[in-house]
PyMOL Python script that loads the backbone (N, CA, C, O; Angstrom):
from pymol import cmd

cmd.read_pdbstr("""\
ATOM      1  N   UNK A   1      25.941 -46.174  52.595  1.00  0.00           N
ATOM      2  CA  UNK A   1      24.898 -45.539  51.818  1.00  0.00           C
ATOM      3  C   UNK A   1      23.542 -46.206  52.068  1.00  0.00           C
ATOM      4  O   UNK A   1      22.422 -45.721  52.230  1.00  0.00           O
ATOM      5  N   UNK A   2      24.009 -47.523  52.048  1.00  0.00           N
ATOM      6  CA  UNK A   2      22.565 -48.102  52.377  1.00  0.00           C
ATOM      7  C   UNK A   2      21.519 -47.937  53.838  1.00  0.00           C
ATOM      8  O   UNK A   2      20.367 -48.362  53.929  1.00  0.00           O
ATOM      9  N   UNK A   3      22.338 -47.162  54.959  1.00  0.00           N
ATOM     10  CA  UNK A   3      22.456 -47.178  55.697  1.00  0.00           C
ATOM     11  C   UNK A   3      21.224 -45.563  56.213  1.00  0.00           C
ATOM     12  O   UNK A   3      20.462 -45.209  57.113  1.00  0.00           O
ATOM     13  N   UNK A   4      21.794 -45.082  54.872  1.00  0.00           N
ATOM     14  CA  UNK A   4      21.374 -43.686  54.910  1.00  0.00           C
ATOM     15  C   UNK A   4      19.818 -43.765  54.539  1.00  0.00           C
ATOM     16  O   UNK A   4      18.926 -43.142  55.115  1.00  0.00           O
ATOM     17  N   UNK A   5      19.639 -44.795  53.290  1.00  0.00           N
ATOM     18  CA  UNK A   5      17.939 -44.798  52.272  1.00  0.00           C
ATOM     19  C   UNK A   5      17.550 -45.406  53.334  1.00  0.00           C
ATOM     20  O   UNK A   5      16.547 -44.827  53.752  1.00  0.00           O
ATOM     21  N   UNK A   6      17.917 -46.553  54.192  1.00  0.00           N
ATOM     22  CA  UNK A   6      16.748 -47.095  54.903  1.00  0.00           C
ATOM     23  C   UNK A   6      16.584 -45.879  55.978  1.00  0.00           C
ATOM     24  O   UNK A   6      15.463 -45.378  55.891  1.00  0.00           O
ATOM     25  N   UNK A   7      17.407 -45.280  56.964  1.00  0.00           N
ATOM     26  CA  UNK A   7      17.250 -44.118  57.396  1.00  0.00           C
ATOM     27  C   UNK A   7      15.838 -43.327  57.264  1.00  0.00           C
ATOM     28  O   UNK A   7      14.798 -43.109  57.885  1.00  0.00           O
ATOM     29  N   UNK A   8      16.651 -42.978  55.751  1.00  0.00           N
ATOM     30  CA  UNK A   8      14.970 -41.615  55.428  1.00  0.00           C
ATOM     31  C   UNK A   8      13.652 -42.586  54.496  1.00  0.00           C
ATOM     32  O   UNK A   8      12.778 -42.293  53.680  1.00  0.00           O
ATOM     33  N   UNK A   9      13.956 -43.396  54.930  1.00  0.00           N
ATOM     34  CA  UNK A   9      12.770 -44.299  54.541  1.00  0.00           C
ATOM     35  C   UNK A   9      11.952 -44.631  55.419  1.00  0.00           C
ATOM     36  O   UNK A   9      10.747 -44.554  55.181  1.00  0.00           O
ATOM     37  N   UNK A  10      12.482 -45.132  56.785  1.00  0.00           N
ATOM     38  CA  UNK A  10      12.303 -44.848  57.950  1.00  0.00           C
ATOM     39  C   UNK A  10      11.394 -43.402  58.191  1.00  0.00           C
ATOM     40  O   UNK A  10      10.172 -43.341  58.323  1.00  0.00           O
ATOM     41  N   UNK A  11      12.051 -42.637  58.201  1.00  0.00           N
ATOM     42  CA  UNK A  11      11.616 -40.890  58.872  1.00  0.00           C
ATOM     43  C   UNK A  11      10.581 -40.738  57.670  1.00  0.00           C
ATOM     44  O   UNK A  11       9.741 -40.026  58.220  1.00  0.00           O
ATOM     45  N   UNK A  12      10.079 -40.968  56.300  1.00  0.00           N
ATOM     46  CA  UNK A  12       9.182 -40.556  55.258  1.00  0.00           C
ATOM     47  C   UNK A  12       8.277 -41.344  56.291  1.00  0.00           C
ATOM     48  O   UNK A  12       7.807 -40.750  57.262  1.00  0.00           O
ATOM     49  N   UNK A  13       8.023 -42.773  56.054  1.00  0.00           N
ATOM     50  CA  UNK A  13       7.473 -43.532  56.400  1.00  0.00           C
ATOM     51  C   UNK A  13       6.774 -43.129  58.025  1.00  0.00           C
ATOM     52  O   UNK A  13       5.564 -42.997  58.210  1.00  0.00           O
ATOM     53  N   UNK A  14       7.666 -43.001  58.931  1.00  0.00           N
ATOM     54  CA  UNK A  14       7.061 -42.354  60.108  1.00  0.00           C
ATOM     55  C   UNK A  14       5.919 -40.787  60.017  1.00  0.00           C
ATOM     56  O   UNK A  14       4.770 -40.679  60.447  1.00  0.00           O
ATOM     57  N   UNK A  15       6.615 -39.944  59.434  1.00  0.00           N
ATOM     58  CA  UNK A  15       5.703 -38.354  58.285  1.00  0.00           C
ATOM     59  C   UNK A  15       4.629 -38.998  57.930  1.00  0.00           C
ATOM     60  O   UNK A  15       3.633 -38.670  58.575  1.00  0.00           O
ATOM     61  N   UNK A  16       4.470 -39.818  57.115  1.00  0.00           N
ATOM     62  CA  UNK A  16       3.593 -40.261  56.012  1.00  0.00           C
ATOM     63  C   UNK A  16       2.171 -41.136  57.376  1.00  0.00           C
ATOM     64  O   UNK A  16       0.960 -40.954  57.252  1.00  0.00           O
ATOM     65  N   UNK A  17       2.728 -41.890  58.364  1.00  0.00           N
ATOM     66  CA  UNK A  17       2.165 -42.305  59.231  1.00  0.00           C
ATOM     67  C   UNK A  17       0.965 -41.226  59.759  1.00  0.00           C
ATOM     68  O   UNK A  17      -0.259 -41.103  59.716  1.00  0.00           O
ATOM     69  N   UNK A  18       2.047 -40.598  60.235  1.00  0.00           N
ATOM     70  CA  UNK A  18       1.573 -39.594  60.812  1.00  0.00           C
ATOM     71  C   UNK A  18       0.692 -38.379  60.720  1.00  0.00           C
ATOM     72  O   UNK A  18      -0.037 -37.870  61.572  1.00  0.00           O
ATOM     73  N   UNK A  19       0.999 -37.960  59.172  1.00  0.00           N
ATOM     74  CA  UNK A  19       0.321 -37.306  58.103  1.00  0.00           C
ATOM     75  C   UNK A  19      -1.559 -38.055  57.840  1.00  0.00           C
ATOM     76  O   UNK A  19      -2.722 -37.668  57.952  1.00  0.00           O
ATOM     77  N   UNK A  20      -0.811 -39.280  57.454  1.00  0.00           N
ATOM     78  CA  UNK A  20      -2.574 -40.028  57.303  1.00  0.00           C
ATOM     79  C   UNK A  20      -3.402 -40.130  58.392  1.00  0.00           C
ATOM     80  O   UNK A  20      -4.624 -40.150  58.241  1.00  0.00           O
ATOM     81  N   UNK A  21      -2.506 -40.245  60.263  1.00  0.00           N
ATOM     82  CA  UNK A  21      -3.808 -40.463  61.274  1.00  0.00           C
ATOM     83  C   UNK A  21      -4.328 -38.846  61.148  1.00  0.00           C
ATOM     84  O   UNK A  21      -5.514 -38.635  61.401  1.00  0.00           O
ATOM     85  N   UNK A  22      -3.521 -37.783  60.790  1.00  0.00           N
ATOM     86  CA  UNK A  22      -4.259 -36.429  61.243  1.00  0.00           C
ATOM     87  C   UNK A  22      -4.805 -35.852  60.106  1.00  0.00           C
ATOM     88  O   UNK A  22      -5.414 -34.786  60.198  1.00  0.00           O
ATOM     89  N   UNK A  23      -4.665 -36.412  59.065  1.00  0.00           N
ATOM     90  CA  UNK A  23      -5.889 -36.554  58.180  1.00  0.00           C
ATOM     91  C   UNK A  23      -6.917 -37.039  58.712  1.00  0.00           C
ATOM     92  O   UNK A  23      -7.944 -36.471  59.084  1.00  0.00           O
ATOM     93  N   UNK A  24      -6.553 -38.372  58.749  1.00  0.00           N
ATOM     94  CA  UNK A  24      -8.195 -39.055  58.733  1.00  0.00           C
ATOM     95  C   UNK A  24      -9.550 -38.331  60.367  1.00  0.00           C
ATOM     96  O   UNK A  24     -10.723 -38.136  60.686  1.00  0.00           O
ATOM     97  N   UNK A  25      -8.486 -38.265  60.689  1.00  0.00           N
ATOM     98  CA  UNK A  25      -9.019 -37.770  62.322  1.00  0.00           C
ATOM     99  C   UNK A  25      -9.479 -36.072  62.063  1.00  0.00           C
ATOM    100  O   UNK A  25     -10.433 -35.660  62.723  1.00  0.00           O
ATOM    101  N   UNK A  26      -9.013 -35.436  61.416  1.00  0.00           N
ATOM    102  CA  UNK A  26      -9.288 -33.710  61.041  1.00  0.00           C
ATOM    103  C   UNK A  26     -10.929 -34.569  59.921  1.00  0.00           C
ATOM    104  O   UNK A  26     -11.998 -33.976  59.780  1.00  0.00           O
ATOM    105  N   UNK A  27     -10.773 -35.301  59.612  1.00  0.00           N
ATOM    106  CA  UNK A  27     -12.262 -36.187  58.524  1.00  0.00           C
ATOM    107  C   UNK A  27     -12.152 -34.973  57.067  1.00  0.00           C
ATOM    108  O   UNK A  27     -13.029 -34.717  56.243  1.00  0.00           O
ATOM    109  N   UNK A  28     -10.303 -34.237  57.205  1.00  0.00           N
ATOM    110  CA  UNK A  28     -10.479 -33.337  55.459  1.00  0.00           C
ATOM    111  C   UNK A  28     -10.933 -34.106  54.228  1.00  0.00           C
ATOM    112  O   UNK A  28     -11.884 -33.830  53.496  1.00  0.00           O
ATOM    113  N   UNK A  29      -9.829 -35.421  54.107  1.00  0.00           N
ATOM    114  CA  UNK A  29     -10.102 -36.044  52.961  1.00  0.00           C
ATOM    115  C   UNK A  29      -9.499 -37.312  52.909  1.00  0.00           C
ATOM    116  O   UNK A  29      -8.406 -37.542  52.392  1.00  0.00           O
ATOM    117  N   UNK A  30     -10.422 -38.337  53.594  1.00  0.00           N
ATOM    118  CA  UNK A  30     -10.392 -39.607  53.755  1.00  0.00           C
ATOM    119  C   UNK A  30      -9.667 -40.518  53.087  1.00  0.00           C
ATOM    120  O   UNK A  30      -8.853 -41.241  53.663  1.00  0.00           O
ATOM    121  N   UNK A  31      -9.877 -40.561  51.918  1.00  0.00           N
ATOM    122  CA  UNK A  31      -9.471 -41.477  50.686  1.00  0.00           C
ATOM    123  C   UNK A  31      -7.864 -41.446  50.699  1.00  0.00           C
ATOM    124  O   UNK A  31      -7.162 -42.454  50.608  1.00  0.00           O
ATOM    125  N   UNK A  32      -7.400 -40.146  50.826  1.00  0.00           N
ATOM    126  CA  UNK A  32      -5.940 -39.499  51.175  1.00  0.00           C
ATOM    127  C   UNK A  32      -4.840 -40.342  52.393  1.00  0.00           C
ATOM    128  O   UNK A  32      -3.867 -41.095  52.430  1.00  0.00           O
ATOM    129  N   UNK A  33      -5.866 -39.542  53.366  1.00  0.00           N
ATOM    130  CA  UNK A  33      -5.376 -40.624  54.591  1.00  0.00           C
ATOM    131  C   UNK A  33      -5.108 -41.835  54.363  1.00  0.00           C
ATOM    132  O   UNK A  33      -3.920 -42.119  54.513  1.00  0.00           O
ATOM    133  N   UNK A  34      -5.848 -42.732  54.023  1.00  0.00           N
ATOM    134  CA  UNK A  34      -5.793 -44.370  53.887  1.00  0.00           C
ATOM    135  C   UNK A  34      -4.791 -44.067  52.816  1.00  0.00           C
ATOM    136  O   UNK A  34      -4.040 -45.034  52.944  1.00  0.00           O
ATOM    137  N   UNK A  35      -4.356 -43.433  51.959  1.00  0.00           N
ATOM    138  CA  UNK A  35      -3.605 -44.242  50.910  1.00  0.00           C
ATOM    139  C   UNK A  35      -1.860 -43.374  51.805  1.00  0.00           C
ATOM    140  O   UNK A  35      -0.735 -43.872  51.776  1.00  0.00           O
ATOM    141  N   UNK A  36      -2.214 -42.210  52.392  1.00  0.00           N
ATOM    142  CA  UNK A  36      -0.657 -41.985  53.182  1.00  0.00           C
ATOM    143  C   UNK A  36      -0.535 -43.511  54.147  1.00  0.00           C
ATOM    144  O   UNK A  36       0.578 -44.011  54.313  1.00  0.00           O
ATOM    145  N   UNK A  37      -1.384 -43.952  54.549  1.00  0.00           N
ATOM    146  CA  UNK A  37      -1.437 -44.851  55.416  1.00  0.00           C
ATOM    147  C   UNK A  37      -0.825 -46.255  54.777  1.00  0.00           C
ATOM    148  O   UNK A  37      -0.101 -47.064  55.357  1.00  0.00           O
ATOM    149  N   UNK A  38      -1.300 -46.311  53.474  1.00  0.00           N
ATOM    150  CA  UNK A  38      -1.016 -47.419  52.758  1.00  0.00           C
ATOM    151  C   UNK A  38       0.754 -47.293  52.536  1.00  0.00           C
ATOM    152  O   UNK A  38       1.638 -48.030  52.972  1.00  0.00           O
ATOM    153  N   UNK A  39       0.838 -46.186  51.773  1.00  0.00           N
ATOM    154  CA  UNK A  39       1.981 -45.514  51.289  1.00  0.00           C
ATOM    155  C   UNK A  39       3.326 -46.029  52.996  1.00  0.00           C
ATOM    156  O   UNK A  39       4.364 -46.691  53.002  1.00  0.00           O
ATOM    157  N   UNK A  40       2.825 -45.559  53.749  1.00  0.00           N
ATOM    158  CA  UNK A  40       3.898 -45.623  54.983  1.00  0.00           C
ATOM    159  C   UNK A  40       4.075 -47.508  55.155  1.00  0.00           C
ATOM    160  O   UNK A  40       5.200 -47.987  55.294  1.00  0.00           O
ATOM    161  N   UNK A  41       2.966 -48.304  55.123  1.00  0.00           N
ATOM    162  CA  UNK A  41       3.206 -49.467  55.511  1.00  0.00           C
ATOM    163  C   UNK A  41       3.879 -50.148  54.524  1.00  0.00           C
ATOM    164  O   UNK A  41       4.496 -51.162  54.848  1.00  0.00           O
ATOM    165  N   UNK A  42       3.875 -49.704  53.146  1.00  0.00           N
ATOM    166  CA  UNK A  42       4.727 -50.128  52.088  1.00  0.00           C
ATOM    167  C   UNK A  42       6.329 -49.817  52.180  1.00  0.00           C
ATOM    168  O   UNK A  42       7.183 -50.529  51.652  1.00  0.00           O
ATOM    169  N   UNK A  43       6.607 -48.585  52.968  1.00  0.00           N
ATOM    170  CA  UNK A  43       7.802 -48.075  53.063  1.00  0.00           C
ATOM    171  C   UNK A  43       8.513 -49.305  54.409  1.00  0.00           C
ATOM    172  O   UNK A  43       9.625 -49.831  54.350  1.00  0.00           O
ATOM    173  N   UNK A  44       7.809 -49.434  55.164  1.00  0.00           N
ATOM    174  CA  UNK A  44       7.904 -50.014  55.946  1.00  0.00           C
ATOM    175  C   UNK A  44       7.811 -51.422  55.854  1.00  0.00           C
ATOM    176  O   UNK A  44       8.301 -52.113  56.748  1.00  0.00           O
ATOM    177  N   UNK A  45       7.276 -51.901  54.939  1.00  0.00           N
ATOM    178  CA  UNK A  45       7.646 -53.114  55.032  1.00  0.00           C
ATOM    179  C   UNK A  45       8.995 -53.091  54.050  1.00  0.00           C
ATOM    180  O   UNK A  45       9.599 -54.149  54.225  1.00  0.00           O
ATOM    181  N   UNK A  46       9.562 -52.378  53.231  1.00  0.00           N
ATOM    182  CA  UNK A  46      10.682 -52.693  52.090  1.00  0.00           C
ATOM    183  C   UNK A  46      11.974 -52.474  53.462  1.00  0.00           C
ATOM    184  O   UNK A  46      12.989 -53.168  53.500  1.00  0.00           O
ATOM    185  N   UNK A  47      11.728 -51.640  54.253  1.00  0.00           N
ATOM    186  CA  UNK A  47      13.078 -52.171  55.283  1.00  0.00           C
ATOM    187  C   UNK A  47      12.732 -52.978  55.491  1.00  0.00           C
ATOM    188  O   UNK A  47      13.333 -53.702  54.698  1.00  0.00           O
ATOM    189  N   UNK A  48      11.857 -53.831  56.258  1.00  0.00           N
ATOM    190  CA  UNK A  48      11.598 -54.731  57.235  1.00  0.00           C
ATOM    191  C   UNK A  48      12.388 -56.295  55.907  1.00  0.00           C
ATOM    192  O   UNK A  48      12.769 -57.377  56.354  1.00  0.00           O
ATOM    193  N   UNK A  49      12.414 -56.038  54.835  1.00  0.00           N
ATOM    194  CA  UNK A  49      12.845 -56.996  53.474  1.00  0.00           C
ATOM    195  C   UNK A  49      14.318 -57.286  53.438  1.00  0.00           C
ATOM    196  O   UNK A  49      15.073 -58.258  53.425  1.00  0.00           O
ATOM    197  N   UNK A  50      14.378 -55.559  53.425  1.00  0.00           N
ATOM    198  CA  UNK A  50      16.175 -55.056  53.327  1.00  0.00           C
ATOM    199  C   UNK A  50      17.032 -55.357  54.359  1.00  0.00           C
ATOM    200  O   UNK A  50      18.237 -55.561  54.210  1.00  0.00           O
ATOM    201  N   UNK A  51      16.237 -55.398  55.756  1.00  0.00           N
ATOM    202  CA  UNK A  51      16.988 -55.785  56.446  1.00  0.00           C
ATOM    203  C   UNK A  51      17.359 -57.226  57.170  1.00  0.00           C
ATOM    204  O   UNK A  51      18.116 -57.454  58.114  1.00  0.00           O
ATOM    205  N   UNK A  52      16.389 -58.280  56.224  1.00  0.00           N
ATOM    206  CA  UNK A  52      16.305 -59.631  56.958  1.00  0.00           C
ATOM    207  C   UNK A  52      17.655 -60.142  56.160  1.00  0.00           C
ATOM    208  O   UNK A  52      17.976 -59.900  54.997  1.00  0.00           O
ATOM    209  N   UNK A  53      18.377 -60.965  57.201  1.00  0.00           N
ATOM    210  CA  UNK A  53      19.696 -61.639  56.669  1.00  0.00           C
ATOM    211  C   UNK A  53      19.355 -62.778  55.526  1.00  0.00           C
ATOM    212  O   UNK A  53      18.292 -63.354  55.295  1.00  0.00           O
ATOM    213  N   UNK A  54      20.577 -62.886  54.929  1.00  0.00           N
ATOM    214  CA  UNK A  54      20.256 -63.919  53.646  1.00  0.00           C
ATOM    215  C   UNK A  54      21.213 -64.781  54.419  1.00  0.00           C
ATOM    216  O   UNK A  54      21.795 -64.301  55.392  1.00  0.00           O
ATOM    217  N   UNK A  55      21.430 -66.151  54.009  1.00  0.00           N
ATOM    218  CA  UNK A  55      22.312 -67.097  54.804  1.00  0.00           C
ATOM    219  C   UNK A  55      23.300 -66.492  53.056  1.00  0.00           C
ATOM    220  O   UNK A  55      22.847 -65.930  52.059  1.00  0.00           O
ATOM    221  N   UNK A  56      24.911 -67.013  53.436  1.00  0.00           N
ATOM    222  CA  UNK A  56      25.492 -66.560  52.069  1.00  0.00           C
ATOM    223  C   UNK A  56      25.532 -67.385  50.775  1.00  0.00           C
ATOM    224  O   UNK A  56      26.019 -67.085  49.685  1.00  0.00           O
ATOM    225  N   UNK A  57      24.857 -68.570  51.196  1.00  0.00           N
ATOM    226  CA  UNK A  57      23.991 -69.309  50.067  1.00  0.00           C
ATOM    227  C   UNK A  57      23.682 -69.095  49.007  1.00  0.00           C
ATOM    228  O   UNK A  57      24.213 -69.365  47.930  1.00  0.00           O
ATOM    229  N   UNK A  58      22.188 -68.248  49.446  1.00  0.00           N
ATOM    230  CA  UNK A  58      21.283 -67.380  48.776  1.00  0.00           C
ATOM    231  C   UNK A  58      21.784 -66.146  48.452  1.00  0.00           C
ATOM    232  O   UNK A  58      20.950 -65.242  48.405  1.00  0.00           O
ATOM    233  N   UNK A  59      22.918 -65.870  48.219  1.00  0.00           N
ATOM    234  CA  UNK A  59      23.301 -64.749  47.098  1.00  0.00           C
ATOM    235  C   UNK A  59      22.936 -64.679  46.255  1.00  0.00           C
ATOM    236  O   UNK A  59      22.945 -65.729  45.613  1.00  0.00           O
ATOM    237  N   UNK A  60      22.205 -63.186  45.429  1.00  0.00           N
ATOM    238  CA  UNK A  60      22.064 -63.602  43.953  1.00  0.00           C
ATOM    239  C   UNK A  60      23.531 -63.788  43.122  1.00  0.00           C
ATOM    240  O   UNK A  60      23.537 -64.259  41.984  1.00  0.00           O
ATOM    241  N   UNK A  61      24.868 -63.336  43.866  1.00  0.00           N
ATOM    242  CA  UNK A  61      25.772 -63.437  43.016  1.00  0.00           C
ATOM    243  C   UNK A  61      26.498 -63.917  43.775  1.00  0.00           C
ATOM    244  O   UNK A  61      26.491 -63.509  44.937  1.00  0.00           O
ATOM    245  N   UNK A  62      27.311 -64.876  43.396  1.00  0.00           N
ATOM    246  CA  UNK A  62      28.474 -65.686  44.381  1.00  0.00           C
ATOM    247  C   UNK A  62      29.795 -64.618  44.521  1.00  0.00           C
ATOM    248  O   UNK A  62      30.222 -63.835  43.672  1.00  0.00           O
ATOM    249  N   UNK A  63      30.293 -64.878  45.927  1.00  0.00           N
ATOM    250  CA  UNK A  63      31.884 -63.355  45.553  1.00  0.00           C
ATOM    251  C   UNK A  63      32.811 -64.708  45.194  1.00  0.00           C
ATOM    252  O   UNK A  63      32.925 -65.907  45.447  1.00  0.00           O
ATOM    253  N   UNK A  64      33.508 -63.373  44.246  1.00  0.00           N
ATOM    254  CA  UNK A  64      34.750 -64.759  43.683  1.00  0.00           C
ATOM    255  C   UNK A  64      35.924 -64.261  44.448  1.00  0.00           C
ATOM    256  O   UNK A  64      36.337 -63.238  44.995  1.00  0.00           O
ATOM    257  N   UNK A  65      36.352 -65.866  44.140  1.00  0.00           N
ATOM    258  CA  UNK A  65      37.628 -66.256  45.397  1.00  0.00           C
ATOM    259  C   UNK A  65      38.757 -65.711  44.995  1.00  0.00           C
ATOM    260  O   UNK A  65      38.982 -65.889  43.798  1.00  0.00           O
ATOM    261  N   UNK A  66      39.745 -64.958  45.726  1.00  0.00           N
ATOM    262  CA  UNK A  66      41.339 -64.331  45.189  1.00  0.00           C
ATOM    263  C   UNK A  66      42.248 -65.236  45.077  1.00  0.00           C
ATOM    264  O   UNK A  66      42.962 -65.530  46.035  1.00  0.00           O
ATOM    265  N   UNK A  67      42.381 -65.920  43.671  1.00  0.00           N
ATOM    266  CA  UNK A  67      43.268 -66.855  43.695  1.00  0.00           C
ATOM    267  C   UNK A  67      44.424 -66.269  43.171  1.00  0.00           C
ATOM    268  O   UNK A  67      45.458 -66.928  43.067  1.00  0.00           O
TER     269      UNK A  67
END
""", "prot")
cmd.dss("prot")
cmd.show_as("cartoon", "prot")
cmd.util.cbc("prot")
cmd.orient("prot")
């Protein structure tokens, strides 16, 4: 599942990219552009988060052992 949100988080994020350069470049409505622009690099950085490894240390929850 997780596999799937970063996916279309991915593909929004690429739209949303893409959406703001042909805004800003058509000069319809500036303010717009920059914030699709903002909007995509935010999407983009929450994979770039999701996908950095944790050592199993840093779990927020320890897995318990099958005794």
């Amino acid at each position: 599942m997780t596999n799937l949100i970063l996916s279309v988080l991915m593909l929004a994020g690429a739209a949303l990219f893409a959406g703001g350069i042909y805004v800003l470049r058509k000069g319809i409505n500036k303010k717009q552009g920059w914030l699709m622009l903002v909007a995509a690099a935010v999407m983009f950085a929450n994979v770039g988060i999701w996908t950095i490894p944790t050592p199993e240390s840093n779990l927020p929850v320890s897995p318990q052992s099958a005794d």
